[in-house]
PyMOL Python script that loads the backbone (N, CA, C, O; Angstrom):
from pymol import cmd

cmd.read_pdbstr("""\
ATOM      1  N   UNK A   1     103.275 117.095  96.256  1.00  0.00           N
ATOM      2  CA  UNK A   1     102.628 116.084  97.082  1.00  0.00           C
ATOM      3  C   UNK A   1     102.149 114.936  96.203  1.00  0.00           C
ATOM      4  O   UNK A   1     101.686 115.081  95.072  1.00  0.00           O
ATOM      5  N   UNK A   2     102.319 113.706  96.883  1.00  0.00           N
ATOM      6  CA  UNK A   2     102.055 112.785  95.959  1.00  0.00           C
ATOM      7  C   UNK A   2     100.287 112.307  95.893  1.00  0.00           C
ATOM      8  O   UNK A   2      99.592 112.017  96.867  1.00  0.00           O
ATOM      9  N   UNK A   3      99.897 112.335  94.565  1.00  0.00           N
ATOM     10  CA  UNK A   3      98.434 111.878  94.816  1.00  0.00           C
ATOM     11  C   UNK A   3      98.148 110.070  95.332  1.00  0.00           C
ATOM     12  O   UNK A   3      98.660 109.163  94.677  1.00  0.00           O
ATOM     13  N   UNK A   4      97.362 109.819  96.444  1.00  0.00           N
ATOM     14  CA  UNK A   4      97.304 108.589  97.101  1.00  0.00           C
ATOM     15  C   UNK A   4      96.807 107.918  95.876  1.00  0.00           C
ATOM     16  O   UNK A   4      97.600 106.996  95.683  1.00  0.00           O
ATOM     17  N   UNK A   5      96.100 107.910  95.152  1.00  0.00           N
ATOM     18  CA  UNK A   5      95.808 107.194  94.142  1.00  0.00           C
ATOM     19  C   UNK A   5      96.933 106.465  92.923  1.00  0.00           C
ATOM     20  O   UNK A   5      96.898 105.355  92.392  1.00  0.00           O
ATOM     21  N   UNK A   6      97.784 107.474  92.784  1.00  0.00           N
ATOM     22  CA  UNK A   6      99.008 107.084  92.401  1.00  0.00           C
ATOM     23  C   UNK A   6      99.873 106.235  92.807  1.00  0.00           C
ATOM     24  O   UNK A   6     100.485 105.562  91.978  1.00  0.00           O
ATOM     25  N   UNK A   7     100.049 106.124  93.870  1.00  0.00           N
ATOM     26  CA  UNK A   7     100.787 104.949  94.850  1.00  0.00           C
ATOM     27  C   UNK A   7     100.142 103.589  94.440  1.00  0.00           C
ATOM     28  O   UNK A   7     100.585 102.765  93.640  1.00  0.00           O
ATOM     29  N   UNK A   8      99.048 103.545  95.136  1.00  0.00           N
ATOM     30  CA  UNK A   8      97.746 102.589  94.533  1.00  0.00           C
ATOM     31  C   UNK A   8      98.356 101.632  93.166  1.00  0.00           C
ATOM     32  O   UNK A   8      98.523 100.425  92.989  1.00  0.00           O
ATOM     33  N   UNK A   9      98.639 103.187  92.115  1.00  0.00           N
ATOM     34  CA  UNK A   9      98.388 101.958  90.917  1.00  0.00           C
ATOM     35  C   UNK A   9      99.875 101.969  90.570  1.00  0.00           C
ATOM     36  O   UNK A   9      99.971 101.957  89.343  1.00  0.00           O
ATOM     37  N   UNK A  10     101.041 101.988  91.143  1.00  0.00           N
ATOM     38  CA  UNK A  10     102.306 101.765  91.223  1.00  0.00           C
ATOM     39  C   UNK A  10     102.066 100.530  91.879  1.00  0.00           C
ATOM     40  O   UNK A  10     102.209  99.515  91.198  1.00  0.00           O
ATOM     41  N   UNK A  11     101.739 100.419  93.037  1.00  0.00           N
ATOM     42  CA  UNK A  11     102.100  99.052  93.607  1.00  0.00           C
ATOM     43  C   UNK A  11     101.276  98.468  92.735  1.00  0.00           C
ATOM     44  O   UNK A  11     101.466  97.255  92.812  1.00  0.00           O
ATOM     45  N   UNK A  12     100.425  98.729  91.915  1.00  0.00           N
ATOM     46  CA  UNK A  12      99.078  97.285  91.258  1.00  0.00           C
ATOM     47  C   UNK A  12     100.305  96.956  90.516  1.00  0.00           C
ATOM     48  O   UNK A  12     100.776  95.828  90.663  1.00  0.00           O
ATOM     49  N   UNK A  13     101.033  98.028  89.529  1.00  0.00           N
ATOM     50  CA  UNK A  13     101.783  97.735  88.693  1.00  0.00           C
ATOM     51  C   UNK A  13     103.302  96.323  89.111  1.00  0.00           C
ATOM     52  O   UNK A  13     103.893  95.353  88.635  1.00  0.00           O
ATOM     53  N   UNK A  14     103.209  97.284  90.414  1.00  0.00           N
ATOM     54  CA  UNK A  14     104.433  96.232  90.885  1.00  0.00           C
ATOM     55  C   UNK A  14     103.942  94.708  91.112  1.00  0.00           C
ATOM     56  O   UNK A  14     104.724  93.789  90.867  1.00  0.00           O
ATOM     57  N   UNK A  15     102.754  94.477  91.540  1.00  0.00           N
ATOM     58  CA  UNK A  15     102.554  93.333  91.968  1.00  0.00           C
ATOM     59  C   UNK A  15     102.249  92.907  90.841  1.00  0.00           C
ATOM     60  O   UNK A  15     102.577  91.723  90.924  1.00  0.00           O
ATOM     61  N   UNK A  16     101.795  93.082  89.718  1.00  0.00           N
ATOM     62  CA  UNK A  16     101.172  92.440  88.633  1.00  0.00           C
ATOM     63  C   UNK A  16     101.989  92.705  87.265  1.00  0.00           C
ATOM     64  O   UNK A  16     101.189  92.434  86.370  1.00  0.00           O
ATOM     65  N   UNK A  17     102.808  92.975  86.880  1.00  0.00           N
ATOM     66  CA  UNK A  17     103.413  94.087  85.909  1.00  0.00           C
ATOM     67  C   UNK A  17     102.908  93.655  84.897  1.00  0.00           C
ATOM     68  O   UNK A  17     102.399  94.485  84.144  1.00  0.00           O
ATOM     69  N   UNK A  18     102.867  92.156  84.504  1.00  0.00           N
ATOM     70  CA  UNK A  18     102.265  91.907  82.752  1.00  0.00           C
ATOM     71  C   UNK A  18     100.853  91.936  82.627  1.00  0.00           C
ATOM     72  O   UNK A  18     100.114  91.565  81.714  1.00  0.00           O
ATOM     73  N   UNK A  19     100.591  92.543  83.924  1.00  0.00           N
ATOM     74  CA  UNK A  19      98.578  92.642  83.914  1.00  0.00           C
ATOM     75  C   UNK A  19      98.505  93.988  83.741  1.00  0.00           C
ATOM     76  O   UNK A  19      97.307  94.254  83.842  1.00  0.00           O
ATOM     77  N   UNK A  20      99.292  95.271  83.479  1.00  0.00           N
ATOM     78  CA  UNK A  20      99.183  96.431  82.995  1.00  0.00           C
ATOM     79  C   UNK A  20     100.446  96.884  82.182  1.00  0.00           C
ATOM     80  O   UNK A  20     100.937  98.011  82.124  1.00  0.00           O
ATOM     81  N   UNK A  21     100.889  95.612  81.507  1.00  0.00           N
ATOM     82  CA  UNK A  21     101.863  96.420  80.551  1.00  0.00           C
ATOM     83  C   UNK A  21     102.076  94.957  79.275  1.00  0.00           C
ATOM     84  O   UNK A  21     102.093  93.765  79.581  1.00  0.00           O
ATOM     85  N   UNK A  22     102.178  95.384  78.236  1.00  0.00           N
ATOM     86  CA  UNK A  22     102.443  94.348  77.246  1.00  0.00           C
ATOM     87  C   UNK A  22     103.287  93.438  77.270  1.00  0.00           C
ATOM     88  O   UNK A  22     103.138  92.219  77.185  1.00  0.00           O
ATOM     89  N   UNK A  23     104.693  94.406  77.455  1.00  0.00           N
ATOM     90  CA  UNK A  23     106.251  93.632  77.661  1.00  0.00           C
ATOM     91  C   UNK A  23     107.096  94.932  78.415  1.00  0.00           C
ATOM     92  O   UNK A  23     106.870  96.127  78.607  1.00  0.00           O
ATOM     93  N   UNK A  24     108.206  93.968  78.724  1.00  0.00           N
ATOM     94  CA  UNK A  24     108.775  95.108  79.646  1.00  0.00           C
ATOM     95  C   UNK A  24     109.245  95.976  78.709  1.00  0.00           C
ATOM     96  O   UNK A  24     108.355  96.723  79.118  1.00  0.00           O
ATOM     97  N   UNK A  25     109.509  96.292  78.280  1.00  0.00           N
ATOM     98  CA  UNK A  25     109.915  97.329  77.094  1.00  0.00           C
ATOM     99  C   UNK A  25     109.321  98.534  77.232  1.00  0.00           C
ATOM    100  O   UNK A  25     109.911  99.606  77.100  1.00  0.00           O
ATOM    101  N   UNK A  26     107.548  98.331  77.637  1.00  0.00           N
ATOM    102  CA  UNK A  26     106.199  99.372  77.777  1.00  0.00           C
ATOM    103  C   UNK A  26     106.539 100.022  78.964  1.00  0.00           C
ATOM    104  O   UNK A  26     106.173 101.144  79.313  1.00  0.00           O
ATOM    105  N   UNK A  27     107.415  99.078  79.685  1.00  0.00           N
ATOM    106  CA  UNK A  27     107.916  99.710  81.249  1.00  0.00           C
ATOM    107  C   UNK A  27     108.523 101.152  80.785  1.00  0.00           C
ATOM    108  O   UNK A  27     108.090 102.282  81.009  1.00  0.00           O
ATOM    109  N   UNK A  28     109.559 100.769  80.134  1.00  0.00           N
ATOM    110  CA  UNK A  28     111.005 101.284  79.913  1.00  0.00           C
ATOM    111  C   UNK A  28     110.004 102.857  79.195  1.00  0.00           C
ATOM    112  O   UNK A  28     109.960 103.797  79.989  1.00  0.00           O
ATOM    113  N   UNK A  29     109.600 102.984  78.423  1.00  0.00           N
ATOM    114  CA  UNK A  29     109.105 103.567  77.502  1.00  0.00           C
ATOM    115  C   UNK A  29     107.829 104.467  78.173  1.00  0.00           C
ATOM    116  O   UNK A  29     107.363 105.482  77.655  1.00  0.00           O
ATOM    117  N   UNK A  30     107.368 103.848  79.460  1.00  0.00           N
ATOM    118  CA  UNK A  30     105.882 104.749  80.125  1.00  0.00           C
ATOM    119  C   UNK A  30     106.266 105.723  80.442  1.00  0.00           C
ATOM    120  O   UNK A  30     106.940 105.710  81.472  1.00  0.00           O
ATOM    121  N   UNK A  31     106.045 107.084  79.732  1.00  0.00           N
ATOM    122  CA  UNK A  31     105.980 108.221  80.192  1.00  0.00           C
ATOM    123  C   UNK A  31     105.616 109.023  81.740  1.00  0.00           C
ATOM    124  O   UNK A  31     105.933 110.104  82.238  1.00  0.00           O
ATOM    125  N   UNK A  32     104.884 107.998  82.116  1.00  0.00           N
ATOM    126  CA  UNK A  32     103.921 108.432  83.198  1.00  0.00           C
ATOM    127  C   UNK A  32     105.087 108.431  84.443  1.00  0.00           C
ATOM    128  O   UNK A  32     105.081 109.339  85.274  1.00  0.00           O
ATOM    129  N   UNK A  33     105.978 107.447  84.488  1.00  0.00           N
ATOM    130  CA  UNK A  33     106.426 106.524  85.680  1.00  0.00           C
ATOM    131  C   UNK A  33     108.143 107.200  85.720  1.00  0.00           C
ATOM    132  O   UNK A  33     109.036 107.085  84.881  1.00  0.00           O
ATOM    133  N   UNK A  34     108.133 107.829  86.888  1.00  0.00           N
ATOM    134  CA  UNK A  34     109.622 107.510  87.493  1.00  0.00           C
ATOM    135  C   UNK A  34     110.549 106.737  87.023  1.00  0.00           C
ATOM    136  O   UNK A  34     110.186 105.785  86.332  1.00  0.00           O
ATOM    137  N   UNK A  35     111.751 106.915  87.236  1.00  0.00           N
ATOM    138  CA  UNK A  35     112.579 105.841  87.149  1.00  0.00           C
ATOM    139  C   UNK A  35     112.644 104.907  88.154  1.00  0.00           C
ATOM    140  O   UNK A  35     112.951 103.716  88.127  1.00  0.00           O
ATOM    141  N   UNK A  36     112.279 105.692  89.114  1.00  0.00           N
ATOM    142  CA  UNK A  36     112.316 104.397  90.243  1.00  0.00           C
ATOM    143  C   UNK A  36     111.104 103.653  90.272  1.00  0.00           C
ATOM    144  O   UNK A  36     111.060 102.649  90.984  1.00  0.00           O
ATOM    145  N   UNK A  37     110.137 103.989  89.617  1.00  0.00           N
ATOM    146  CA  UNK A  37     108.619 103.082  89.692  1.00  0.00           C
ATOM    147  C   UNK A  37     109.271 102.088  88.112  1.00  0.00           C
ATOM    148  O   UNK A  37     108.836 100.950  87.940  1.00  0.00           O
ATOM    149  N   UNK A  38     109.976 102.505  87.416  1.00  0.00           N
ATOM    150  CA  UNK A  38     110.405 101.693  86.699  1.00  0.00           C
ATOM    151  C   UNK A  38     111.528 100.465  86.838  1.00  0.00           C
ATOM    152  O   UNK A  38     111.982  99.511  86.205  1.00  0.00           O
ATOM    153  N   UNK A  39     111.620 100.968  87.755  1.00  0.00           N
ATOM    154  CA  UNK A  39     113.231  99.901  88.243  1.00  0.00           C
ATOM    155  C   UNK A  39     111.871  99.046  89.188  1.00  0.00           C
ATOM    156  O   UNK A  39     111.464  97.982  88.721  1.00  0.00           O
ATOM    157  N   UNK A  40     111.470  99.391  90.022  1.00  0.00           N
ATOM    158  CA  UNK A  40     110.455  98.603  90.928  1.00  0.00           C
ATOM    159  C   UNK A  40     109.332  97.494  90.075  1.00  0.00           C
ATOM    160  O   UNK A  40     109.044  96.317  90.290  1.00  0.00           O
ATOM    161  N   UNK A  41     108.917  98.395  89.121  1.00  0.00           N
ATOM    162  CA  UNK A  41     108.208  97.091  88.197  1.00  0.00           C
ATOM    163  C   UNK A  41     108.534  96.006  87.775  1.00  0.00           C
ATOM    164  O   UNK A  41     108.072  94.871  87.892  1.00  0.00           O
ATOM    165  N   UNK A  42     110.284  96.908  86.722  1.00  0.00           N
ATOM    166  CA  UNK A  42     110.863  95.461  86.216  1.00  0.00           C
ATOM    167  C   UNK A  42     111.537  94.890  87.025  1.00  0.00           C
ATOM    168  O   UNK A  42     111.822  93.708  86.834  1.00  0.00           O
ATOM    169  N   UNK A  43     111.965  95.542  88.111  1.00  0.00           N
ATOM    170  CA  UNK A  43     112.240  94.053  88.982  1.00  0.00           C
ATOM    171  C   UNK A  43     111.665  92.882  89.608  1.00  0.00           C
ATOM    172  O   UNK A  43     112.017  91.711  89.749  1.00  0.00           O
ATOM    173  N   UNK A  44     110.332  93.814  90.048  1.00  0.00           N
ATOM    174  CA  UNK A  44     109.536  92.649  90.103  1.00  0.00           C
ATOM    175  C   UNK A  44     108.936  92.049  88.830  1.00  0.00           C
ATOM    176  O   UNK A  44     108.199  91.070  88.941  1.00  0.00           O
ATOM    177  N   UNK A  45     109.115  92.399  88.023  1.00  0.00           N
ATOM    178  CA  UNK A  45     109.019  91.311  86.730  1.00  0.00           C
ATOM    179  C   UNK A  45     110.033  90.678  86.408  1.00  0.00           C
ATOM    180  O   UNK A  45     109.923  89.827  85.526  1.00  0.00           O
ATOM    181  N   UNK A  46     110.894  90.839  86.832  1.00  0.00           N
ATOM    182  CA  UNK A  46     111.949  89.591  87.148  1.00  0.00           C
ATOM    183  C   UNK A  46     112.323  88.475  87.760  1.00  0.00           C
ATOM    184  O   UNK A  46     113.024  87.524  87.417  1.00  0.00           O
ATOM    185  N   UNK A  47     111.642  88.795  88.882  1.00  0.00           N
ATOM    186  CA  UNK A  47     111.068  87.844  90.277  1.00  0.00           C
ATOM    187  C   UNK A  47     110.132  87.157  89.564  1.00  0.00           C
ATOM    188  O   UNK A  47     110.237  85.937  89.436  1.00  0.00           O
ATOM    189  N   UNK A  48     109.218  87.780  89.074  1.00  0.00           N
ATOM    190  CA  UNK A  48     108.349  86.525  88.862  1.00  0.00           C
ATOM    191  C   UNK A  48     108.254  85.712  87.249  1.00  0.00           C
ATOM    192  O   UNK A  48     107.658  84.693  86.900  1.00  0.00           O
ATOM    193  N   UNK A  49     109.003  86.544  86.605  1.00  0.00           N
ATOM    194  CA  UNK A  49     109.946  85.511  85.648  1.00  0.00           C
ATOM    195  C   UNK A  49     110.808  84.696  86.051  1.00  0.00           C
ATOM    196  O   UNK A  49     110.934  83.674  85.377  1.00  0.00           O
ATOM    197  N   UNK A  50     111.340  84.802  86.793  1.00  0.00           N
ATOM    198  CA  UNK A  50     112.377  83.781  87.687  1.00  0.00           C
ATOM    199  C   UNK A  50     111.214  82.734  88.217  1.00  0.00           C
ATOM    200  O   UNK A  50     111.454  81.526  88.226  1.00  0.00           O
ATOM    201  N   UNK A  51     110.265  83.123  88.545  1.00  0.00           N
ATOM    202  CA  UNK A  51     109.424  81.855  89.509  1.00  0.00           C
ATOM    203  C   UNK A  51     108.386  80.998  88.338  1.00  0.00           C
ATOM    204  O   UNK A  51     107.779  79.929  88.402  1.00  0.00           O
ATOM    205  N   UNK A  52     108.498  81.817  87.506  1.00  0.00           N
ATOM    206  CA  UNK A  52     107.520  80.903  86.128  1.00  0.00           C
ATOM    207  C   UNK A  52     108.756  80.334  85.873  1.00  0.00           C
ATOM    208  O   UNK A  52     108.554  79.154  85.586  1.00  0.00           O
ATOM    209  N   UNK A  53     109.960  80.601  85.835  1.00  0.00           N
ATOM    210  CA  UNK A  53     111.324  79.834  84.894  1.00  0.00           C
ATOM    211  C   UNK A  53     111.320  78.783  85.500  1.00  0.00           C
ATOM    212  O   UNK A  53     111.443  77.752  84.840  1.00  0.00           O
ATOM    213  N   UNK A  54     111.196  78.715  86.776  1.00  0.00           N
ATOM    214  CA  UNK A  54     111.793  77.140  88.026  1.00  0.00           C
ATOM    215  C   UNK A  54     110.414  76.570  87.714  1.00  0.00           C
ATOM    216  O   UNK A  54     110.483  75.515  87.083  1.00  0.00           O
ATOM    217  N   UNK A  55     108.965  77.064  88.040  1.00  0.00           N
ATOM    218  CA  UNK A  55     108.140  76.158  87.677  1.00  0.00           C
ATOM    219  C   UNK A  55     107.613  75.434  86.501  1.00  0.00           C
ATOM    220  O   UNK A  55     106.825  74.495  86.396  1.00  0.00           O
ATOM    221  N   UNK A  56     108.380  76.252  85.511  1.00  0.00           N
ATOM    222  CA  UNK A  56     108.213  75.061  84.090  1.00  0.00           C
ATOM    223  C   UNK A  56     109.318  74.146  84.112  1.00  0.00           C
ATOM    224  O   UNK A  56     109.395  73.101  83.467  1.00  0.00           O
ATOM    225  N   UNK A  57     110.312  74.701  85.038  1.00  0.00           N
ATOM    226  CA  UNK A  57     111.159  73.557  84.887  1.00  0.00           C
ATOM    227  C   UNK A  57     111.174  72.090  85.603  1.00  0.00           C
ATOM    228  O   UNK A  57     111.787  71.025  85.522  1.00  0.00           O
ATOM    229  N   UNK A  58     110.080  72.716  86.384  1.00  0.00           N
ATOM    230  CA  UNK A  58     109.909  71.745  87.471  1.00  0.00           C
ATOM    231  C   UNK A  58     108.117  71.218  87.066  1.00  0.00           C
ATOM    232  O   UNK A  58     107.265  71.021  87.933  1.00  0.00           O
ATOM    233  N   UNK A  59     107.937  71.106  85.879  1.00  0.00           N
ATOM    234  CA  UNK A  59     106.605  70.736  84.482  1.00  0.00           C
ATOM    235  C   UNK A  59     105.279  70.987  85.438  1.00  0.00           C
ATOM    236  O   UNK A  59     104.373  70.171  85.610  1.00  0.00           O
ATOM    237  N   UNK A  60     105.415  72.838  86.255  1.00  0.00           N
ATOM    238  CA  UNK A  60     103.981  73.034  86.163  1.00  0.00           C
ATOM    239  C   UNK A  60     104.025  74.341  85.589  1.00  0.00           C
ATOM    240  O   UNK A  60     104.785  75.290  85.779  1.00  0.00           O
ATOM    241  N   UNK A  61     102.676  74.116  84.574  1.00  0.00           N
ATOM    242  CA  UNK A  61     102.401  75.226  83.795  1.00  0.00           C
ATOM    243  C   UNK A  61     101.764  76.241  84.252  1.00  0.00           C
ATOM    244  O   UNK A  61     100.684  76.012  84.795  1.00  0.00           O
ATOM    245  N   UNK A  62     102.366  77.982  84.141  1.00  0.00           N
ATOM    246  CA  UNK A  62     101.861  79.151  84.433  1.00  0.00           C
ATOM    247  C   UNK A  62     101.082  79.512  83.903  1.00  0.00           C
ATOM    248  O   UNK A  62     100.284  80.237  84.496  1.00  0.00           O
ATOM    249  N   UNK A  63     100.970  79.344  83.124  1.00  0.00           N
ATOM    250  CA  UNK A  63     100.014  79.653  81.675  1.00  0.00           C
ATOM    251  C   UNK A  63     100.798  81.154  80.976  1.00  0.00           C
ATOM    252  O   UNK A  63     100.604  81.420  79.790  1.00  0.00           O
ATOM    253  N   UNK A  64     101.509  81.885  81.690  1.00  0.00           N
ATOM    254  CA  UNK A  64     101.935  82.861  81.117  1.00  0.00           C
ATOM    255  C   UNK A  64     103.662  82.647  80.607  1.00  0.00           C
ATOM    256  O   UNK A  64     104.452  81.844  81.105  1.00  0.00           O
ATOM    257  N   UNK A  65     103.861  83.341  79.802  1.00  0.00           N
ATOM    258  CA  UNK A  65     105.446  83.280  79.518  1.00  0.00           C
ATOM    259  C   UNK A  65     106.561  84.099  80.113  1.00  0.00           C
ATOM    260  O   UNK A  65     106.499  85.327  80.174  1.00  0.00           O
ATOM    261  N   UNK A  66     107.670  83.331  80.587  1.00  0.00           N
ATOM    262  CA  UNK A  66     108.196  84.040  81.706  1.00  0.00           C
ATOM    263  C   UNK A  66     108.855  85.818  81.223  1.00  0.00           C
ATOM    264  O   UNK A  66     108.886  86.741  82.037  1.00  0.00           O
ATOM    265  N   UNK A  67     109.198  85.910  80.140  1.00  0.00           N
ATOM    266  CA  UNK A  67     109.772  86.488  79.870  1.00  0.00           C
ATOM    267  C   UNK A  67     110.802  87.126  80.198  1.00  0.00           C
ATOM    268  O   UNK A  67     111.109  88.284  79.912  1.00  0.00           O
ATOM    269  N   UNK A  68     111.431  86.249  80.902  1.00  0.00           N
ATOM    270  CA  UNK A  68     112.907  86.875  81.831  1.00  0.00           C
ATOM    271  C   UNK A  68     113.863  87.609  80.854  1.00  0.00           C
ATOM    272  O   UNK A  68     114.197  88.772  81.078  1.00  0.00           O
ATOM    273  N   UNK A  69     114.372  86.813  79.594  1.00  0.00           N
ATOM    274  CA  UNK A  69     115.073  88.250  78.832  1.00  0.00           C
ATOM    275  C   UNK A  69     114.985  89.165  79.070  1.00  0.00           C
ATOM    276  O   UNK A  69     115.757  89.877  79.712  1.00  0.00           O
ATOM    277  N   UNK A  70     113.540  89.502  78.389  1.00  0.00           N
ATOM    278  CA  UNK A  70     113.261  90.453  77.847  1.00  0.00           C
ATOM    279  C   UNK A  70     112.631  91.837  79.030  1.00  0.00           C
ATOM    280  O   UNK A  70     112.359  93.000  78.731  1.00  0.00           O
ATOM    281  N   UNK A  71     112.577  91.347  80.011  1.00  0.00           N
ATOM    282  CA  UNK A  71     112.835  92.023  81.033  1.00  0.00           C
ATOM    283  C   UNK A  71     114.121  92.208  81.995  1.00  0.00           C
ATOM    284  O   UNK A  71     113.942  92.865  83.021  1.00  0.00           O
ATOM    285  N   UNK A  72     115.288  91.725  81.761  1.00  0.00           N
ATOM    286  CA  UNK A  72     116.400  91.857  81.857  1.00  0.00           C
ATOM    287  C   UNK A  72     116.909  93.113  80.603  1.00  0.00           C
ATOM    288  O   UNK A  72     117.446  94.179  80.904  1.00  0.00           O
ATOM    289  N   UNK A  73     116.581  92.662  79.163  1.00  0.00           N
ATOM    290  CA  UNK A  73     116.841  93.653  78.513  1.00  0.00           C
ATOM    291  C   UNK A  73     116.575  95.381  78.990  1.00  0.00           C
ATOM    292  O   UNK A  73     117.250  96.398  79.156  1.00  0.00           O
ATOM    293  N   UNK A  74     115.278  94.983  79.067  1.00  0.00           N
ATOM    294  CA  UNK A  74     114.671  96.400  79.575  1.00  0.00           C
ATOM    295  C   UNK A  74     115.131  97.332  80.728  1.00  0.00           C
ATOM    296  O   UNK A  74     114.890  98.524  80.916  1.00  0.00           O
ATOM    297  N   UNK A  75     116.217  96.016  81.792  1.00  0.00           N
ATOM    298  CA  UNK A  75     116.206  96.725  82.795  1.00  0.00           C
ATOM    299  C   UNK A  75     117.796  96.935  82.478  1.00  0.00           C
ATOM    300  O   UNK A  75     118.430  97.526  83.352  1.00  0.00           O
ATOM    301  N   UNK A  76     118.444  96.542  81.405  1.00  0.00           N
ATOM    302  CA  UNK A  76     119.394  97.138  80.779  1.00  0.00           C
ATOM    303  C   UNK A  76     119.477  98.696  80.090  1.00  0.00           C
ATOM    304  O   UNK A  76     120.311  99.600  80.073  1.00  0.00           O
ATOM    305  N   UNK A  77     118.218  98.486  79.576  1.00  0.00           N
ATOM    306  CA  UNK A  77     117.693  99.647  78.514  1.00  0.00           C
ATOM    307  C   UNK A  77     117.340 100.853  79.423  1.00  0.00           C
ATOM    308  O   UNK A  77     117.340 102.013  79.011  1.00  0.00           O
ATOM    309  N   UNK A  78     117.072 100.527  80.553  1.00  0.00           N
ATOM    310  CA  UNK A  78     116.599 101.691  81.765  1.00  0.00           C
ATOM    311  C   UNK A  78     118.272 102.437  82.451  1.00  0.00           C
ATOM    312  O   UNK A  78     118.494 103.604  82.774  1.00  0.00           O
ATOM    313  N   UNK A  79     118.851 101.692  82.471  1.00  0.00           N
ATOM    314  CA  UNK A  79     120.350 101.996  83.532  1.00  0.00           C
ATOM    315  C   UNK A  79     121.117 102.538  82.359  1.00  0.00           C
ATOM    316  O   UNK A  79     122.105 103.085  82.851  1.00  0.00           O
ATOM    317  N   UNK A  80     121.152 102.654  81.085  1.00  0.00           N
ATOM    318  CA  UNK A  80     121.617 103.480  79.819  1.00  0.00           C
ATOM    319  C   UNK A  80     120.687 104.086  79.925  1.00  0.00           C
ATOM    320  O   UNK A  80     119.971 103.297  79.309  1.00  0.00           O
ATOM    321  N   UNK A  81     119.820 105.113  80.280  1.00  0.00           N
ATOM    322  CA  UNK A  81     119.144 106.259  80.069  1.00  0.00           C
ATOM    323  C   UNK A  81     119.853 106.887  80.783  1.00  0.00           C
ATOM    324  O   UNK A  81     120.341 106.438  81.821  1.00  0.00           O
ATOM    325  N   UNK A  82     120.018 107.979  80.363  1.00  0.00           N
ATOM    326  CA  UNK A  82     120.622 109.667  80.898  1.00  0.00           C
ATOM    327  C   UNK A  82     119.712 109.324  82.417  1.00  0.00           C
ATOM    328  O   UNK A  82     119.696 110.153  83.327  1.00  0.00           O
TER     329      UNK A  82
END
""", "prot")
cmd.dss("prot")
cmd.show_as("cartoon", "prot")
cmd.util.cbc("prot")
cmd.orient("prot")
């Protein structure tokens, strides 16, 4: 059975991912998390690397760095796991 509290901080994770993880890499690497709570994070850390990418391009500042690579990497680094 799943603990409700757990859900909770999956979705915090999803909605926020670089507000509880360093780089996506920390995704790839969290012991704690599913693969599918891992595919759900970095994708949505992709989404919203994608939306910091168009708004610097379009000169308003996020203040954060999009890091779209490097969350692309990761979600490379996840689909090569056994």
């Amino acid at each position: 059975m799943t603990e409700p509290h757990r859900k909770t901080d999956i979705d915090a994770m999803v909605l926020d991912p670089a507000d509880h993880f360093d780089s996506p890499m920390d995704v790839v690497k969290d012991p704690r998390l599913t693969r599918a709570d891992k595919k759900r994070i970095l994708e949505a850390w992709m989404k919203d690397a994608e939306l910091l990418s168009v708004a610097e391009a379009e000169n308003m500042q996020g203040g954060k760095r999009p890091r779209l690579r490097e969350a692309h990497l990761a979600m490379e680094a996840l689909e090569q796991q056994p």
